[in-house]
N, C-alpha and C positions, 0 to 999 in steps of 0.2 A: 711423867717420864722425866728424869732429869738425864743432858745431856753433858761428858765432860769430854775435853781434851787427853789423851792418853800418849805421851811418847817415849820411846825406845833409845834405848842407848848402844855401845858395843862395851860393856865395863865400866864405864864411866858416868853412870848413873849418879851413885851419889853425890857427886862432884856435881853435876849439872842442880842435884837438887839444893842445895847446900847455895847456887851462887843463883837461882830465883827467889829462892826464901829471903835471900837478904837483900838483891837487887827489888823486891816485889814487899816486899813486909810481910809476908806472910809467916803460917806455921804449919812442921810437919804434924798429921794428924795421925800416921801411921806408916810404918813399914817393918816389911818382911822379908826375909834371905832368903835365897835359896835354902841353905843348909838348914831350914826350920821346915821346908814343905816336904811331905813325902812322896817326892820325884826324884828319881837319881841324878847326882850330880858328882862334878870333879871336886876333889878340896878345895882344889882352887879356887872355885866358885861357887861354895860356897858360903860365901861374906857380901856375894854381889847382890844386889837389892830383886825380890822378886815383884814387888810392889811397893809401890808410896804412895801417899797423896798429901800434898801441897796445898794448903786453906789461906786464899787472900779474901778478905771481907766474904761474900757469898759464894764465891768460885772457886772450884776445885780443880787441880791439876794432877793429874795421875804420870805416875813414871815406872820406867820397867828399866833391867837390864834384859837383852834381847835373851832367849832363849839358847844355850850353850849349843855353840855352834853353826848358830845363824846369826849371822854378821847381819846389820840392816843398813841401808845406804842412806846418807844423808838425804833428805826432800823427802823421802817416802817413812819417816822412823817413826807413824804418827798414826794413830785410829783414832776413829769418832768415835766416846762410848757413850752406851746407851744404859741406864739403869731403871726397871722398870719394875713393876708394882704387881705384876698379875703373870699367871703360866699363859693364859691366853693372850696376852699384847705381846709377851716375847715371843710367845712362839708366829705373832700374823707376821711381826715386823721383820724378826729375821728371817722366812721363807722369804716374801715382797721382796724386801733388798738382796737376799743371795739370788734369788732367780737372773740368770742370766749371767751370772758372776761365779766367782770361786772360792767353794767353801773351803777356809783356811785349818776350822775347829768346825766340827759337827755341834749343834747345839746337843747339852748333855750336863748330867749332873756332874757337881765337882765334888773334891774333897774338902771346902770350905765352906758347903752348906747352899751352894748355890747353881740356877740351874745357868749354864755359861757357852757361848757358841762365839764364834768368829769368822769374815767372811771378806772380801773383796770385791766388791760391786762391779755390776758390765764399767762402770765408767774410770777404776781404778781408785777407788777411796775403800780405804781397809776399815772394817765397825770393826764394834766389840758388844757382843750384846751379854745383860747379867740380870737375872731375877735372884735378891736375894728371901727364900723361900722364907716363911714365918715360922721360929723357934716352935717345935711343939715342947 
C-alpha cells in the first residue's frame, strides 16, 4: 500500500503547485483539467487542475482544485490517500475506516480505470481510497 498526502485548494491549485515544486525541488509528474475529464463543468473551470502530483526524491504530493462549488476551508483541505494493489485490500480497508464515519464517495469504479471511494472517519480525517485495476 503506498500512502500520499492529498490537498485541496479553492482555484488556486496551480499556484500552490508551482511554489512547492520550486520551494521542494521537485517535479510535476502529472496533471489534469477539469476540462479534459468527462464531468461537467463551468468554462471557467475548466483550466483549474483536477489532479497533480508532485515527485520530490521518493514522495509524492498530490493536489486537487476542490470540486466546483465546494469551497474547502483551510485546516481541513487535506485527505490521506491510499493506493493499493488488490479489489480485496481496498475494499477491507475502506469499509474498516468509513464504519462509523462518513461516506463522502461510495467506493465505485471510475472513468480513469480505477476502482475509487472517499470517506471521513468517526475521528474527522478525510481518506481517499484507489485501486488502480490491471490494464486488460
Amino acid at each position: 500500500m503506498e500512502f500520499n498526502i492529498y490537498l485541496f485548494y479553492n482555484g488556486n491549485c496551480e499556484e500552490a503547485m508551482n511554489f512547492y515544486k520550486e520551494a521542494l525541488g521537485g517535479k510535476v509528474e502529472m496533471m489534469s483539467r477539469y476540462g479534459e475529464a468527462p464531468v461537467p463543468c463551468s468554462e471557467a473551470y475548466k483550466n483549474k487542475i483536477m489532479h497533480g502530483v508532485l515527485v520530490v526524491d521518493d514522495f509524492k504530493l498530490m493536489f486537487s482544485d476542490a470540486n466546483e462549488g465546494h469551497d474547502v476551508a483551510i485546516g481541513t483541505n487535506y485527505s490521506v490517500s491510499l493506493n493499493f494493489h488488490s479489489d480485496e485490500a481496498i475494499e477491507s480497508a475502506y469499509y474498516a475506516i468509513s464504519k462509523g464515519g462518513k461516506v463522502t464517495m461510495p467506493l465505485q469504479d471510475t472513468f480513469w480505470g480505477a476502482k475509487f471511494g472517499m470517506c471521513t472517519d468517526k475521528f474527522g480525517v478525510n481518506w481517499m481510497f484507489n485501486w488502480d485495476k490491471p490494464q486488460e
